[in-house]
N, C-alpha and C positions, 0 to 999 in steps of 0.2 A: 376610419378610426373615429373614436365616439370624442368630442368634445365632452368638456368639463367645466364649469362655472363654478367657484367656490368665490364663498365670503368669508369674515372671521377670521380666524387664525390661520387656515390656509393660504390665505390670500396674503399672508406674512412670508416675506421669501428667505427668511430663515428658519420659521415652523416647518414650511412645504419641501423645502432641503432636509429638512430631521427625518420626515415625515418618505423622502421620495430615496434618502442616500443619495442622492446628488442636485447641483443644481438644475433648472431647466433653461434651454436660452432664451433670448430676447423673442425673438420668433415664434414660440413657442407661446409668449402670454400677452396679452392683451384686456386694457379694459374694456369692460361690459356693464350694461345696468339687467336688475331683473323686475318688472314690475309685480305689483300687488302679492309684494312678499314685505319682511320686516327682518332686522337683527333682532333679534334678543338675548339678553342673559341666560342662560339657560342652566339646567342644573343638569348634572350632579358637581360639573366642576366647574360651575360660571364662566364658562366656555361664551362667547358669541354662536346662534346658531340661527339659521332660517326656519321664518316659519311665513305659511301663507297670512297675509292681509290686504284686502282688496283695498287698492287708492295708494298702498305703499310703494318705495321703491327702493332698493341696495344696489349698490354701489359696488365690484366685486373683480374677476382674474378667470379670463376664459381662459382653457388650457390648452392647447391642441398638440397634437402629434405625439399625444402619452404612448408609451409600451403597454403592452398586455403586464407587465410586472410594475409598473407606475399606477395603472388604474386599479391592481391588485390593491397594491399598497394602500391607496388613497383608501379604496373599500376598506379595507382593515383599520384604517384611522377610524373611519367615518360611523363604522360598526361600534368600534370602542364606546363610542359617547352615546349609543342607540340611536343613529339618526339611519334614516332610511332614502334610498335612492329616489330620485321621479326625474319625469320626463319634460323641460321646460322652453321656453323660447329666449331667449335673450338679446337685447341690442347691445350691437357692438361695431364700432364707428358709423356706417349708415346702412348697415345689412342688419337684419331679424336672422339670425342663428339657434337650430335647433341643439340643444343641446342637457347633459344629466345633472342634475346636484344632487345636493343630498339636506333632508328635512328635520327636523328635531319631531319628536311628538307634540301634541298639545300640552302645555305647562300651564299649570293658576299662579298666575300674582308675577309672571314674568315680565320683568322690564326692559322697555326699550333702548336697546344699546349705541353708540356709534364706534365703528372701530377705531378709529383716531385716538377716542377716550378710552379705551380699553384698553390697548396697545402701548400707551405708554406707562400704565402700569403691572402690566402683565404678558408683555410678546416674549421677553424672555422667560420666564416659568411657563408658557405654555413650550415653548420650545426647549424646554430641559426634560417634559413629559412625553413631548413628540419622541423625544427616543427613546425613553423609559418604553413607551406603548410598543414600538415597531419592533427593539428588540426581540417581546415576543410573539412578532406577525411568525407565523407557521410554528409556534409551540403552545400557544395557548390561543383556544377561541376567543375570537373577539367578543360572544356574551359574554366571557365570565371577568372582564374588565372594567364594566361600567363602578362595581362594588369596591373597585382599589382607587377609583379616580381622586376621590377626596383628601386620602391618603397620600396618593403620588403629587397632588398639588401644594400639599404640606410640605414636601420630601422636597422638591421641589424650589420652594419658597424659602427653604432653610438653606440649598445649596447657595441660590442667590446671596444669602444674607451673609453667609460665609466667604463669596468669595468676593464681596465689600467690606469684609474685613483686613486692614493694612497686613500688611507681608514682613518680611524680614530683609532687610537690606543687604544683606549677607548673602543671599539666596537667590536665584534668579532660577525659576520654576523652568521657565523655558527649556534652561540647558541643564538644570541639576537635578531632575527626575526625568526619568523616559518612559513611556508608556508601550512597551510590547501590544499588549493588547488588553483592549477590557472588556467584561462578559457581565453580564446582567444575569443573575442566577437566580431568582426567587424572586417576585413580588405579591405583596397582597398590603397586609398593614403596613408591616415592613416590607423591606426590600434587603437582599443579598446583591452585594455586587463582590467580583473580583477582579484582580490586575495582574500581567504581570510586567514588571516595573524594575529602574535601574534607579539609583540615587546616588548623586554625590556624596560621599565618602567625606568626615570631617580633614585626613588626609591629600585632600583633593581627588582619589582615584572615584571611577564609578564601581559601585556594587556588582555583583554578580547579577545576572535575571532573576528578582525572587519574586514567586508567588503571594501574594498576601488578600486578604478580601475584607468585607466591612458590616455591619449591620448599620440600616439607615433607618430611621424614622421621622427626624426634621429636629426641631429645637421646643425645649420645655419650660415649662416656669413654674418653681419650688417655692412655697412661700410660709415663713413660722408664724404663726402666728405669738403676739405677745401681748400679756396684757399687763401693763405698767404697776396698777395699781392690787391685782392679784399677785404680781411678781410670779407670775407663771403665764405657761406656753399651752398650745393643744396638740394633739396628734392627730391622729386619723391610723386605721387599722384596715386594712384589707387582706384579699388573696390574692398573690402574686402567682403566675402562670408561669413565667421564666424560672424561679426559683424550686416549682416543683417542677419543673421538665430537669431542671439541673441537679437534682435528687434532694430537695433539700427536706428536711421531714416536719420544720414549720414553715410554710410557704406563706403564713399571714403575717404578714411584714406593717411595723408602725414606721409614721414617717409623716412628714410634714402634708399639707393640701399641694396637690402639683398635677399636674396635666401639661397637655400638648398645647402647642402656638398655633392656633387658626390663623391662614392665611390673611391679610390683612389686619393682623391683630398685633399692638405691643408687644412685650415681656411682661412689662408693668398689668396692661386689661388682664392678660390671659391669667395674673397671678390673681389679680382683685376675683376673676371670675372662677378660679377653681375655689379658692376662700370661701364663695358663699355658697357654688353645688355641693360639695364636700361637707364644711363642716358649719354651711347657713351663718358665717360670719362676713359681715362690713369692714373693710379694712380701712383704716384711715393712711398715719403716715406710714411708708414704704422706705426701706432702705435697702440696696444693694449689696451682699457678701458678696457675687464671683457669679461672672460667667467663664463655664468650663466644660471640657470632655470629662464625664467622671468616669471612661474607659478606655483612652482612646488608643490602647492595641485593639480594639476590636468593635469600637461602636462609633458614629460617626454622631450620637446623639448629643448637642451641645444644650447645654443647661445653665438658665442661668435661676439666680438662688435668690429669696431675697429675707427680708426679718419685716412684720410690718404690726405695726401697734393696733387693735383690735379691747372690746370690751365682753368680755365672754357672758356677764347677763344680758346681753342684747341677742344671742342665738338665735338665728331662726331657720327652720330647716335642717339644708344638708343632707348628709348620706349619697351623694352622687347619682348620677343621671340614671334611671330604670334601664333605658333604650340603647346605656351604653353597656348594659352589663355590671353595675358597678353595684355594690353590697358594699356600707362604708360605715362602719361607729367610732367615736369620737372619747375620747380622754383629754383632762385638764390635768396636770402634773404644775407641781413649781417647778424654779430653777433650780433648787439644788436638785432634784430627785432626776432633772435633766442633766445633771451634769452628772449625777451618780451614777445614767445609764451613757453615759460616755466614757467615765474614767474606769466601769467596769466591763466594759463591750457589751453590752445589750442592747443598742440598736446597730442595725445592719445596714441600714440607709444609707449611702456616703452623703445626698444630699441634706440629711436631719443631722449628720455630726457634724458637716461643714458649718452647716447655720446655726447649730450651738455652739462651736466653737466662734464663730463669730458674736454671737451676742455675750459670750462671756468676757469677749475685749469690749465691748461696746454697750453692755447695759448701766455700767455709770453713768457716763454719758446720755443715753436717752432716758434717765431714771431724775435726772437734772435737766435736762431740755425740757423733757414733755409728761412729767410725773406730778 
């Protein structure tokens, strides 16, 4: 049987369980060091990963007595992230053991990691990926994974944050939802997932078995921009892709600056930072309307919204990232003509009518604070 050395997240016995569908025993692992190698950050999803360097050493989890369908697996992990097999030696208590790991490519500007420090702010999102990926071990190649990893750590990182969010007292997950079964149907930007699932009943009875499924992406941040002293707002104007698959025959949708939450990233950064690729404004003060599902029969994408004071001759830039695909122009409207496309339904946004509705409780108020 081929021994096995992994470092990084593998070497996390909760990743390696996502990663294997079950645990492996005591017997079964052991530590090992490997010389004139290094951790590093690696990319595409800041994974820990080995790479050769002479003088180094890691610190790491020999595996032994894997199945043909456990070293599968692992291979199909290890493929995902593009690291490739070799052949190495390793010490492990007072014997030199021949054994495989697996390598990242050569990476610029990649830093030196320890697991310890990585692990404790990231063993769980790697381990919410590990299933995501294994999912689809035998339905999709492991090349064509590396291109959703960024994504899926997003998705990810958004599940985490959600399920650090307090509960209901009332409710006890445990016994008042049951999970039949759940199926990972689609990943790339997004992700499809379905269930099927029982729920307590406000009656107390449980539900029948019903199928329901989700669209995932992670969480957003919406932000108006305001400018006190123009007593007006900006938009932003793009092509919306969802809205033409959904037939709709304007699919250039206006709506506030907003983007997705980079792992490690605020609500607050991530709003400051779509502000200025968007629409090349500095934001100063920030205030909170609502974090919310703005769908949540059907999307799992939580948003939160915010209103932030801004001086629009100060412009610079904007139009959105080339590399993302984005095409983005920009309009200055006042207040009223924002609320005249509110009280008459011309914008489509839920997040741009939410945040007008809010500033129209709340622009006295900031029109005398910071006016």
């Amino acid at each position: 049987m081929t021994d096995l050395f992994v470092a990084g997240a593998l070497s996390l016995p909760n990743v390696r369980d996502a990663v294997l569908g079950h645990p492996l025993t005591p017997e079964q692992t052991s530590a090992a060091v490997l010389a004139d190698h290094q951790l590093i950050l690696a990319d595409p999803a800041a994974h820990p990963a080995l790479l050769p360097q002479v003088g180094a050493a890691v610190d790491g989890v020999l595996l032994r007595g894997l199945s043909d369908e456990d070293l599968a697996a692992i291979y199909y992990y290890q493929r995902s992230f593009s690291r490739h097999p070799v052949q190495i030696t390793v010490r492990a208590a007072t014997a030199m053991v021949a054994a495989l790991t697996y390598v990242c490519p050569p990476q610029q500007d990649a830093p030196p990691v320890t697991l310890q420090d990585w692990a404790q702010g990231w063993e769980d999102v790697a381990a919410r990926m590990a299933a995501e990926i294994m999912a689809f071990h035998g339905r999709k190649p492991a090349a064509e994974i590396p291109k959703s990893l960024p994504s899926m750590r997003r998705r990810a990182t958004s599940w985490r944050a959600a399920r650090a969010r307090p509960g209901d007292a009332n409710w006890d997950l445990s016994r008042d939802v049951v999970v039949k079964a759940h199926r990972r149907e689609y990943m790339n930007f997004f992700a499809l997932e379905e269930m099927d699932l029982q729920h307590r009943k406000f009656d107390g009875s449980m539900s029948e078995v019903m199928n329901r499924g989700a669209i995932l992406v992670g969480e957003a941040a919406v932000l108006l921009p305001y400018d006190i002293k123009r007593d007006a707002v900006l938009l932003i104007e793009q092509f919306r892709a969802p809205a033409f698959l959904a037939g709709d025959r304007d699919p250039w949708i206006w709506e506030p600056p907003a983007g997705l939450i980079d792992p490690g990233e605020t609500p607050q950064q991530a709003a400051r930072r779509e502000a200025m690729e968007e629409a090349g404004l500095e934001v100063g003060h920030m205030e909170l309307c609502g974090s919310l599902y703005p769908s949540s029969g059907s999307s799992g994408e939580y948003v939160h919204i915010f209103c932030g004071l801004a001086v629009f001759s100060s412009i610079e830039g904007g139009g959105g990232l080339p590399g993302e695909g984005e095409d983005i122009r920009s309009k200055v409207i006042s207040f009223h003509e924002l609320m005249a496309g509110v009280d008459d339904c011309t914008f489509r946004d839920m997040p741009l009518v939410t945040a007008a509705l809010w500033l129209a409780r709340h622009r006295d108020r900031l029109r005398a604070e910071f006016g």
